[in-house]
N, C-alpha and C positions, 0 to 999 in steps of 0.2 A: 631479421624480419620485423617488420612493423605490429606495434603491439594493437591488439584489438580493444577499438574504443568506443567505448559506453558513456552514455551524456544521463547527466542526472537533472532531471527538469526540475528544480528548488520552486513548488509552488505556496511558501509560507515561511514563516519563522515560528518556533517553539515561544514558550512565555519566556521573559528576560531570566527571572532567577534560575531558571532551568539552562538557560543558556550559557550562564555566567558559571555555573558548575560543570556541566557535560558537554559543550557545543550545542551546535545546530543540528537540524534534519541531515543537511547532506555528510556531518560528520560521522551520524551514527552510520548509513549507508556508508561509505569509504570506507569504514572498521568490518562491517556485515561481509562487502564484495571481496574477488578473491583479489591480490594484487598483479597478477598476471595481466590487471585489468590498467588499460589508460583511460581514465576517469575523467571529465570535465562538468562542471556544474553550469548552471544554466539559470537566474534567478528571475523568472516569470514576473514577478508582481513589478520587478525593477525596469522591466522592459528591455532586459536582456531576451536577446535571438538565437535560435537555437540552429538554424539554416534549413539546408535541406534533410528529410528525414532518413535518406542513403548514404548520408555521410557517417552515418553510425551502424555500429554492428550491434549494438543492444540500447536500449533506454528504459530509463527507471523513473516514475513519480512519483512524488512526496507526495506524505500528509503536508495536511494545511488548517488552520484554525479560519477560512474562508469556507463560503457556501457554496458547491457547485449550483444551486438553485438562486445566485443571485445573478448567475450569468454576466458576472464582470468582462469586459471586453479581453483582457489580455487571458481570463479561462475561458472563454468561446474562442480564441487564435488558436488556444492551445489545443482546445480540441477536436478542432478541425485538422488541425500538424497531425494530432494522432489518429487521425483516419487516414491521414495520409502515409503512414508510417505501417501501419497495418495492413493496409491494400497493397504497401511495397514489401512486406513478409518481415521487417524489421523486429526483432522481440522485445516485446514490451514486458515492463511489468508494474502496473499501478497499485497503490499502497494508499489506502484509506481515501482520500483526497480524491486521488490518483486513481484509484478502481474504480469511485464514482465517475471522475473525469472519463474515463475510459468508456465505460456503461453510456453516460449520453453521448461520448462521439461518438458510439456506435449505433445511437439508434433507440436505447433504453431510459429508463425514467428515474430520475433523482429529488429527491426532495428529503424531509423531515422523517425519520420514527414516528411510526404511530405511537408507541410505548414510550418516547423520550430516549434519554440518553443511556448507551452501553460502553461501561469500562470497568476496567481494572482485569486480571485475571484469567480468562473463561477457555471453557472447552468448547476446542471445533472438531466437528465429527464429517468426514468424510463418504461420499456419495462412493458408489461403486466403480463410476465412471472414471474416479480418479485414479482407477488400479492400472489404467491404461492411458493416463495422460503423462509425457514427457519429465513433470515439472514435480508433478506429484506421486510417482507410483510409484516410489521410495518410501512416503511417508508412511506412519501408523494409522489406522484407522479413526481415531480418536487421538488429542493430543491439544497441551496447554498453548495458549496464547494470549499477546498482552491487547487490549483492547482501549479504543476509545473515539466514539461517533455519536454525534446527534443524527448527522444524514444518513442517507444508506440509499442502498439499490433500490429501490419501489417494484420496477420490474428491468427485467436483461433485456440485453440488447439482441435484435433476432438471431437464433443460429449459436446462440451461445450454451455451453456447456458450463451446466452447475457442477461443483467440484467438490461445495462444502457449505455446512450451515452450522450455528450454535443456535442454545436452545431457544435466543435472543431473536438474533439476526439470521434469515432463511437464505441470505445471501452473502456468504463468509470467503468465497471463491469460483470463479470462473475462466475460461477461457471461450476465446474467441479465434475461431480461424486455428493454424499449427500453433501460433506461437507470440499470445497476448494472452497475458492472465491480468485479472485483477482480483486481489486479496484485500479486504475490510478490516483484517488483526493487521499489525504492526510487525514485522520480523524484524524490524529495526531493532526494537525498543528492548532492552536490558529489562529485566525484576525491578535495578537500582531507580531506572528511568520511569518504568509504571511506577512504583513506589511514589517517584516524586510530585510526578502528574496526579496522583490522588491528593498527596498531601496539599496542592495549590488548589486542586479540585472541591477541595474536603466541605466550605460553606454551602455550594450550591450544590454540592451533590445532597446534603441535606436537608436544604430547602426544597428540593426536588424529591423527597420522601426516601431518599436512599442512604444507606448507615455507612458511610466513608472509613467509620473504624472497622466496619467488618469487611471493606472491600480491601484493607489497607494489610488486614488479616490473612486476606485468602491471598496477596501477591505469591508466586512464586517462579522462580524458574521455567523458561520453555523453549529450551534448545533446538525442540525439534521444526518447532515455527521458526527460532532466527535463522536455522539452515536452509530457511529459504531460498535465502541471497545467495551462497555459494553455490545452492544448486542451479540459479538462473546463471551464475555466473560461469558456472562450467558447460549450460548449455549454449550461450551465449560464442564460447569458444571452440564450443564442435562446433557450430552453425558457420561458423566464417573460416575455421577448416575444411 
């Protein structure tokens, strides 16, 4: 049987030194998803094509150190791809970058934190709604995850289901339709990988009024956010069963 295949939309690269140690974005996602999966990456900014959005049984977006708010042409193609991916019941799942990406192709509004920048660490606490969504009604009601965004949701896209907030960000998870979510934490990202993302972070989070040693502090583990992936990944596989 042909194996069921998921396209990773690569909308960024991580900073070099971090690359040079742990890979890329779409490395850590290949490690995250389940291997039952046939994976193919997609590098957006390269001007790599992704084809038609039926050609796949699942899709996944990266973070990106890009603004959805500067509406680069090759992130407006893409997010117009993912409305079209959406409309045709395809499961998405966008990750930082990628859930904003997601939020304006549908409709919703992206820009800048009012309060600046959220990372390292933080707890997301779950809406009720998520006791009955596919994706999420597994998880705990509360529970760690690794963070890091200047943008964010401003507001959802219509029709959409808020899923989760931290005490930061009001908009930590949603879905849209059966089977598009977009998540603002990171399930990608390792302790090892926050860790490292604070320490390149560490001047300007400073300068920014925030104490990089105590965010560097509070890292720890949060398995139950990386379980993200494998749980898209196995519903990704009922879904084309």
């Amino acid at each position: 049987m042909e194996k069921t295949r998921v396209l990773i939309l690569k909308t960024g690269t991580t900073y070099a030194d971090i690359r040079a140690r742990f890979g890329d974005f779409e490395d850590w996602f290949i490690r995250g998803l389940v291997p039952d999966l046939d994976l193919t990456v997609v590098n957006l900014p390269d001007g790599e094509q992704p084809g038609d959005p039926t050609e796949w049984d699942g899709i996944v977006v990266t973070g990106s150190p890009a603004m959805v708010s500067d509406r680069e042409d090759w992130s407006e193609n893409a997010a117009a791809w993912l409305a079209k991916a959406v409309d045709a019941g395809v499961p998405v799942l966008g990750v930082c970058y990628g859930h904003q990406l997601l939020a304006h192709a549908l409709g919703g509004e992206v820009g800048y934190h009012p309060k600046g920048r959220e990372t390292g660490t933080r707890i997301v606490e779950l809406y009720p709604e998520a006791g009955q969504d596919p994706l999420f009604n597994s998880m705990p009601k509360r529970f760690r995850a690794q963070l890091t965004h200047k943008q964010s949701v401003l507001r959802l896209p219509p029709d959409a289901v808020l899923l989760g907030k931290s005490d930061f960000e009001p908009h930590q998870a949603f879905r849209v339709g059966e089977c598009a979510w977009g998540v603002q934490f990171h399930p990608e990202f390792s302790d090892t990988i926050m860790r490292a993302y604070l320490e390149v972070q560490a001047p300007d989070l400073d300068r920014e009024g925030l104490d990089a040693q105590a965010l560097l502090n509070e890292v720890a583990p949060a398995p139950e956010a990386s379980g993200l992936l494998q749980r898209f990944s196995e519903l990704v596989l009922k879904n084309r069963a």
